[in-house]
BATINU-755212 format. One line per 3 residues: number of its first residue (from 0); their letters; for each residue z negated, y, x negated of N, C-alpha, C, O. Coordinates in steps of 0.05 Angstrom, whole numbers, plus 32768, in hexadecimal, padded with zeros to 4 digits. Each point is the difference from the previous one (the first is absolute). Layout:
NUM	a	Z Y X Z Y X Z Y X Z Y X; ...
***
This chain:
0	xxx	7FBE 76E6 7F1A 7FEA 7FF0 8008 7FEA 8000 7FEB 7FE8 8001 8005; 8022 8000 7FE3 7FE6 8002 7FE3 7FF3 801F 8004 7FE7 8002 7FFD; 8027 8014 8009 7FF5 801B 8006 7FEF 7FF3 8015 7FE9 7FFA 7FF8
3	xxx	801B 8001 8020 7FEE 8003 8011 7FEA 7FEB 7FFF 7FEB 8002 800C; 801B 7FE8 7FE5 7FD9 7FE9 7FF8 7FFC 800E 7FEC 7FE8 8000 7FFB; 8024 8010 7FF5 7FF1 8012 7FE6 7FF1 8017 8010 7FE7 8003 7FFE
6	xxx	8027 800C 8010 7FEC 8014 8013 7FE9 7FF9 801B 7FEE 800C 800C; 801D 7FDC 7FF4 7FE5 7FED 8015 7FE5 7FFD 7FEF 7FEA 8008 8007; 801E 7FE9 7FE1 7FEC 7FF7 7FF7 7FEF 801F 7FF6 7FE8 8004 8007
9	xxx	8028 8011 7FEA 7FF1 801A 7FF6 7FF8 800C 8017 7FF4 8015 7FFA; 800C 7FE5 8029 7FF9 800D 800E 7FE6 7FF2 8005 7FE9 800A 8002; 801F 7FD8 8001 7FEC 7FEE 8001 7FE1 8003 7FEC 7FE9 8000 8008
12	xxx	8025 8000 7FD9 7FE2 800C 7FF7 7FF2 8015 7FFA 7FEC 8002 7FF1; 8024 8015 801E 7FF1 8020 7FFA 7FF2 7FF8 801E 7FE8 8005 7FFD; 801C 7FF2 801D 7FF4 7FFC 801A 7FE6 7FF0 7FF7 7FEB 800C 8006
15	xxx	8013 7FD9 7FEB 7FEA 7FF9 7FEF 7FEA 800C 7FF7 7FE8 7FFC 8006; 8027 8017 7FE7 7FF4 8007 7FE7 7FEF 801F 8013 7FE9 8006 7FF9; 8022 8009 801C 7FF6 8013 800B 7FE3 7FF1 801D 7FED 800E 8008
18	xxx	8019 7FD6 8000 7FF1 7FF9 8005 7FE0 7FF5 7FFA 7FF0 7FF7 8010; 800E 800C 7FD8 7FDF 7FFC 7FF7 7FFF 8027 7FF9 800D 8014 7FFC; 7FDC 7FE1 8006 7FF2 8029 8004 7FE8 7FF6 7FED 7FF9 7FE9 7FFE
21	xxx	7FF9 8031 7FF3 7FE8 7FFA 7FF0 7FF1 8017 8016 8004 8018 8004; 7FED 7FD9 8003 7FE9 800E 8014 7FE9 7FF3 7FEE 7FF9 7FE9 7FFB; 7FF9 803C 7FFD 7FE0 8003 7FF1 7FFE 7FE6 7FEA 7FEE 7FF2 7FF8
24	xxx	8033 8010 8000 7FFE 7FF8 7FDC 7FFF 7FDF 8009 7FF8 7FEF 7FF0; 8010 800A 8028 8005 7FDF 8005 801E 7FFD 8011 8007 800B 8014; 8007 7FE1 7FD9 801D 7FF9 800B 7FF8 7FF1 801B 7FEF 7FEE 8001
27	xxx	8021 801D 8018 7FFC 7FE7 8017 8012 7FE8 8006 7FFD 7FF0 8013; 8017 8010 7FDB 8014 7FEB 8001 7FF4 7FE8 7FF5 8008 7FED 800C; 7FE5 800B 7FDE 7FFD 7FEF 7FFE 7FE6 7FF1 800B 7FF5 800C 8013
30	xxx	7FFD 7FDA 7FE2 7FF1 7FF0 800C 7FE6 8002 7FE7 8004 7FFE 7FE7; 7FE3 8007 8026 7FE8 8002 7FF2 7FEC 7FF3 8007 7FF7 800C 8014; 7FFD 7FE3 7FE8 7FE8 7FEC 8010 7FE9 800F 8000 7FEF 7FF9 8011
33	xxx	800B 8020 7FDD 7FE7 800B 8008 8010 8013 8016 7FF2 8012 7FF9; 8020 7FFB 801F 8003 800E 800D 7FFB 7FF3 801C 7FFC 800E 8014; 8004 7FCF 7FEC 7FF0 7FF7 8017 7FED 7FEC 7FF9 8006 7FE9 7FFC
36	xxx	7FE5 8021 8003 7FE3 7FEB 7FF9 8009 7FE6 8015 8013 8000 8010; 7FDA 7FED 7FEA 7FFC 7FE7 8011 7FE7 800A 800E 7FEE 8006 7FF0; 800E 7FFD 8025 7FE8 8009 8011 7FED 7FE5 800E 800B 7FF0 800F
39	xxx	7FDE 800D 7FEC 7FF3 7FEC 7FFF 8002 7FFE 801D 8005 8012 8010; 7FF4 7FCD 7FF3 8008 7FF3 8020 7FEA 800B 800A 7FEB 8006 7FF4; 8020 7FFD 8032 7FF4 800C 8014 7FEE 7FE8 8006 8001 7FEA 7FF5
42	xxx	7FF0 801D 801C 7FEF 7FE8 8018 8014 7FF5 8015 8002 8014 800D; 8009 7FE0 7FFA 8013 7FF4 8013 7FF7 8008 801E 7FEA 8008 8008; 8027 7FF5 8002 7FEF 8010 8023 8014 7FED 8014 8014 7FF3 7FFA
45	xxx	7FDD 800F 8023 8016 7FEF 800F 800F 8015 8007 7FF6 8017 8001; 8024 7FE3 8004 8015 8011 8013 7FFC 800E 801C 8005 8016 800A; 7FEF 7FD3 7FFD 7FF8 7FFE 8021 7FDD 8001 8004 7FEE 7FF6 7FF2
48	xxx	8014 8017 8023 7FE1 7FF6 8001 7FFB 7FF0 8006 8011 7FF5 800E; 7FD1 7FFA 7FED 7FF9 7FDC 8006 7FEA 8008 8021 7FEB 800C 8003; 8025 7FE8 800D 7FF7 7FFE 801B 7FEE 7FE7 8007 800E 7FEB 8000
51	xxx	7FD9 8011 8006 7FF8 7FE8 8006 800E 7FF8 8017 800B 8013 800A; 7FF9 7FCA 8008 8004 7FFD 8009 7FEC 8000 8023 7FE9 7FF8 8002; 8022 800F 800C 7FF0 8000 800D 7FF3 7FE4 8012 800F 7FEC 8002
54	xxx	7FD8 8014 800A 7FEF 7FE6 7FF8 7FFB 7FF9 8027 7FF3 800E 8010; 801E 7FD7 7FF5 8004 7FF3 801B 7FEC 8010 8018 7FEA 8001 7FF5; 8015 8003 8015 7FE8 8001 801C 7FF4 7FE5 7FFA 8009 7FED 7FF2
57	xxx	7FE2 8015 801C 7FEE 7FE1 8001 8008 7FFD 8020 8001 8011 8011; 8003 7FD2 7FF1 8005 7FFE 801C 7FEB 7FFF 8016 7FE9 7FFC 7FF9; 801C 8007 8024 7FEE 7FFF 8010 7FF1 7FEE 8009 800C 7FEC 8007
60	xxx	7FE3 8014 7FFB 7FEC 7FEC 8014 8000 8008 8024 8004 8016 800C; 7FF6 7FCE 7FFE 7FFD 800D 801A 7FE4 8002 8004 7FFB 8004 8018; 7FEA 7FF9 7FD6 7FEC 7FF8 7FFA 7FF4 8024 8007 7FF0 8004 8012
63	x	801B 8010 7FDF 7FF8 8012 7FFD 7FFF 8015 8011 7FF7 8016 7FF9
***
């Protein structure tokens, strides 16, 4: 049982250690705050479009 958590764990951190890659001289495993700016707020928009409501008939006369 010690052979095999001793070969879990060495399997465990070469799977790690082969998972970050240096792509154009930058590690991607870790966390960098300049790799996502804060992008300044949008104008807000509706979802839906704003429909006016539509406006009664005027009622009849018998006058007319």
């Amino acid at each position: 049982m010690r052979r095999y958590l001793a070969q879990l764990s060495v399997i465990t951190a070469l799977a790690a250690g082969l998972g970050c890659q240096h792509v154009g001289g930058k590690c991607d495993c870790g966390y960098s705050p300049s790799d996502y700016p804060i992008m300044a707020p949008t104008n807000p928009h509706a979802s839906a479009p704003v429909v006016a409501p539509a406006k009664p008939a005027a009622p009849k006369t018998g006058n007319e």
